[in-house]
C-alpha positions as a Python dict, from the first residue, in 0.01 Angstrom:
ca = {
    (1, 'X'): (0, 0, 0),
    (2, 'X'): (-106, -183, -333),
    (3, 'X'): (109, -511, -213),
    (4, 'X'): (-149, -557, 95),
    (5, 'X'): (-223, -950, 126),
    (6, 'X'): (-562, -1006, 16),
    (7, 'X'): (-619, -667, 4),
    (8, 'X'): (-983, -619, -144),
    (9, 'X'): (-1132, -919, 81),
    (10, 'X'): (-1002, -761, 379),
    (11, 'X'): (-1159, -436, 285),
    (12, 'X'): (-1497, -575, 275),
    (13, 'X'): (-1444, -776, 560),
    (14, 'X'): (-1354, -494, 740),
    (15, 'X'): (-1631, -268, 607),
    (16, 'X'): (-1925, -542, 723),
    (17, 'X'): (-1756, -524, 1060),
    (18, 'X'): (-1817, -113, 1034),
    (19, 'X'): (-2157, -177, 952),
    (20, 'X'): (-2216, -439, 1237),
    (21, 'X'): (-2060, -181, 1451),
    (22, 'X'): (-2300, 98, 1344),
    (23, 'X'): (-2576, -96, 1393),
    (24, 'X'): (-2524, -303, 1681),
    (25, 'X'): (-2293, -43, 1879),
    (26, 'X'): (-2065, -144, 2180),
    (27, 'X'): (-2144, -349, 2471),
    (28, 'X'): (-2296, -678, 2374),
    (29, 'X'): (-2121, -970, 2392),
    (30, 'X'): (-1880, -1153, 2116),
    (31, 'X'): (-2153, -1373, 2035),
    (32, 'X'): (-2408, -1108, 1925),
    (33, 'X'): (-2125, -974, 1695),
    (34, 'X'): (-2063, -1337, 1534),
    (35, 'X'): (-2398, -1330, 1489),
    (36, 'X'): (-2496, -1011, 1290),
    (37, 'X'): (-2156, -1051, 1099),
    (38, 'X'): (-2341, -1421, 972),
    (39, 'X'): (-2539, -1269, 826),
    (40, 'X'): (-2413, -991, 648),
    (41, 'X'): (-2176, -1249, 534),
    (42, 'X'): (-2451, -1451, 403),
    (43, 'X'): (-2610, -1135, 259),
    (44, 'X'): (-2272, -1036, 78),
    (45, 'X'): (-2230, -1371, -65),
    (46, 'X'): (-1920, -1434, 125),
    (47, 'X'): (-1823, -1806, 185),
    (48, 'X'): (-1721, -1872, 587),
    (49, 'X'): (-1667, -2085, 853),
    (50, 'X'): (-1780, -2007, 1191),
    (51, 'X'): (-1588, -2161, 1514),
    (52, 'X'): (-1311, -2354, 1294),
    (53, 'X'): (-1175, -2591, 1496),
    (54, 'X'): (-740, -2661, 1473),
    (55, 'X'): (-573, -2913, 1628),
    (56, 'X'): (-263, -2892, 1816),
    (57, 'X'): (24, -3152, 1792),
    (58, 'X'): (329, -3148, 2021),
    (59, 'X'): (647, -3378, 1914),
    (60, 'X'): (402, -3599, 1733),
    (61, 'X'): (118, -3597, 2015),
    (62, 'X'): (-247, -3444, 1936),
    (63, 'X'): (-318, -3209, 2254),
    (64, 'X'): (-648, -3242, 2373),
    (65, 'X'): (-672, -2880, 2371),
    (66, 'X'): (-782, -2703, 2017),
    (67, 'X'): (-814, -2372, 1886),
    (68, 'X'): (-1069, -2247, 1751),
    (69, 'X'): (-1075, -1970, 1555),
    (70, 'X'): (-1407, -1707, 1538),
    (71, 'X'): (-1412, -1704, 1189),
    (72, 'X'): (-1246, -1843, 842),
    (73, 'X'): (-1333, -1623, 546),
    (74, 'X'): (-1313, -1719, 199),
    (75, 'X'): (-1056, -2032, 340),
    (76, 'X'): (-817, -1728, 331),
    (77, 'X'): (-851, -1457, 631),
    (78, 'X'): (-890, -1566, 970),
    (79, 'X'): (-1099, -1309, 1151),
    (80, 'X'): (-1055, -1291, 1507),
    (81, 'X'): (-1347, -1081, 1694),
    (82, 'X'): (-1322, -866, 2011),
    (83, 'X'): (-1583, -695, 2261),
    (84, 'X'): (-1297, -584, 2488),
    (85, 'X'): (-1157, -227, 2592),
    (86, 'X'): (-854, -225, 2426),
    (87, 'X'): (-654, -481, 2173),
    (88, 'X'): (-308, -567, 2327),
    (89, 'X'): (17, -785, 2241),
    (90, 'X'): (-133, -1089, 2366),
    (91, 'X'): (-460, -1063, 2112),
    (92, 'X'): (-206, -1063, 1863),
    (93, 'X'): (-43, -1319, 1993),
    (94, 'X'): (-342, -1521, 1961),
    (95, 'X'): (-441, -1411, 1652),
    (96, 'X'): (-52, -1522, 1524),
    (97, 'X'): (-113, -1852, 1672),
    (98, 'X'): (-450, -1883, 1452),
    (99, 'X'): (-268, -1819, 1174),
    (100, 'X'): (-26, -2077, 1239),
    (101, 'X'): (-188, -2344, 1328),
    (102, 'X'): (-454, -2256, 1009),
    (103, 'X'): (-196, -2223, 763),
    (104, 'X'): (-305, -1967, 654),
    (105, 'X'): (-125, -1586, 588),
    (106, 'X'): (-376, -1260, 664),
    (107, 'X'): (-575, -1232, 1067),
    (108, 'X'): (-814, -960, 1096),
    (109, 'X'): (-861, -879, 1482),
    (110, 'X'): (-1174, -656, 1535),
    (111, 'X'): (-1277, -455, 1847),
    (112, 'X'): (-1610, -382, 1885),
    (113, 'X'): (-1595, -190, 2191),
    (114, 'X'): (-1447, 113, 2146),
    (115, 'X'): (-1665, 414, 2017),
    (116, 'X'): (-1519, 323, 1658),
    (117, 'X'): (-1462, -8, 1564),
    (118, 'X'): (-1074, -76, 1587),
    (119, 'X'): (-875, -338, 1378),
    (120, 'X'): (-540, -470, 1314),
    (121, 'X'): (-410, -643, 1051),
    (122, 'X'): (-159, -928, 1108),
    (123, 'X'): (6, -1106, 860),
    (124, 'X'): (230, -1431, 931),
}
């Protein structure tokens, strides 16, 4: 358990989500979650980006198509948010594809809809 990728960050990350989920609950939309989780990030002194944009390139062709991932933290984690019954395979799936495109190694997926908040970590 001590070899965990980024393991402290994604502690806190994943205890602001907790908090957002007491708070806030289930049932609003993705939006109002991005929104709270601002600013707790702000609060916490956390540096993010919100909506990162990736590109897509195909045998040497930009697509005009782009991800864009909910949130970068700390140009390490990318945190992928979810008002939705369940997580399945293809959340993951787009969470992997976040990660590859970003370059980057640790996804946090978050569910806010259950009764307690559900997460996965995913690590490319």
């Amino acid at each position: 358990m001590s070899n965990l990728i980024y393991k402290e960050e994604a502690y806190k990350i994943i205890g602001i989500c907790m908090e957002v989920h007491n708070q806030l609950g289930k049932g609003f939309n993705e939006v109002v979650y991005a929104d709270a989780l601002e600013i707790e990030f702000i609060d916490n002194h956390i540096t993010y980006s919100r909506e990162q944009t990736y590109n897509i390139v195909y045998k040497g062709n930009l697509l005009p198509h782009k991800y864009k991932a909910d949130f970068i933290i700390e140009d390490k984690i990318v945190l992928e948010l979810k008002p939705i019954e369940c997580l399945n395979s293809a959340h993951i799936k787009q969470t992997l594809n976040y990660l590859a495109v970003s370059k980057l190694k640790l996804g946090l997926l978050i569910n806010f809809e259950e009764e307690s908040l559900k997460y996965k970590r995913i690590v490319l």
